[in-house]
N, C-alpha and C positions, 0 to 999 in steps of 0.2 A: 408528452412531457418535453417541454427546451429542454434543452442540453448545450454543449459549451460556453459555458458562461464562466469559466473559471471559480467555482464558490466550491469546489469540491476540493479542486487544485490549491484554494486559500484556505481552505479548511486544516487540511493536511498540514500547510506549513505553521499554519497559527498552533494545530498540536506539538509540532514538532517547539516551537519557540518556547509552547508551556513544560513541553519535557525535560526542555535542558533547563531553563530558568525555574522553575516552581519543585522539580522534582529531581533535578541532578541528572538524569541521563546523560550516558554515553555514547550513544547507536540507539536507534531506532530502529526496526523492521514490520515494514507494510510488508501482505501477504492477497495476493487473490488468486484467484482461479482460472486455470491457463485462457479459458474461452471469454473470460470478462476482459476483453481489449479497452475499454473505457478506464477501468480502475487502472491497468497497468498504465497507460497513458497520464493519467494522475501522478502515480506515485514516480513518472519520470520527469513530469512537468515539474515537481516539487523538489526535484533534486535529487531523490532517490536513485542508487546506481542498480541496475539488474543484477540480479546472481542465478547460480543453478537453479534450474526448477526443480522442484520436490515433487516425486512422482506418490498420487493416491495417498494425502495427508490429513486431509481436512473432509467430515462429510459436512455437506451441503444441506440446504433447506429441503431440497429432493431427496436427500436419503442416501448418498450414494456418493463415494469418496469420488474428492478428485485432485486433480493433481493443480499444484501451484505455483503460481510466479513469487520469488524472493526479491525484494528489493531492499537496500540497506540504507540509511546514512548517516553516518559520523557527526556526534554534534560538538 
């Protein structure tokens, strides 16, 4: 699979564009999973500011909680 080609990075911002224009949002929060370094990378390229990680939040497709990166951003 390519990879970097930014369509992930535009994806993200073109949601964020529809949230605050179509649906009124105020903040936004992407969330992944500490070891998916791609997504996080994403949601910084897109503007999103890092927060605490959340320890064992989310289970996974594997079955099996895991802990998560917060990123926020104010729209």
């Amino acid at each position: 699979m390519e990879t970097r080609r930014g369509v992930a990075t535009e994806a993200v911002r073109t949601a964020k564009h529809q949230g605050a224009d179509e649906v009124g949002l105020h903040v936004i929060w992407l969330t992944n999973a500490v070891d998916n370094v791609a997504s996080c990378r994403v949601a910084t390229k897109a503007g999103y500011q890092p927060h605490p990680t959340a320890s064992g939040t989310e289970v996974y497709g594997d079955g099996r909680l895991h802990d998560e990166h917060l990123h926020r951003r104010d729209i």
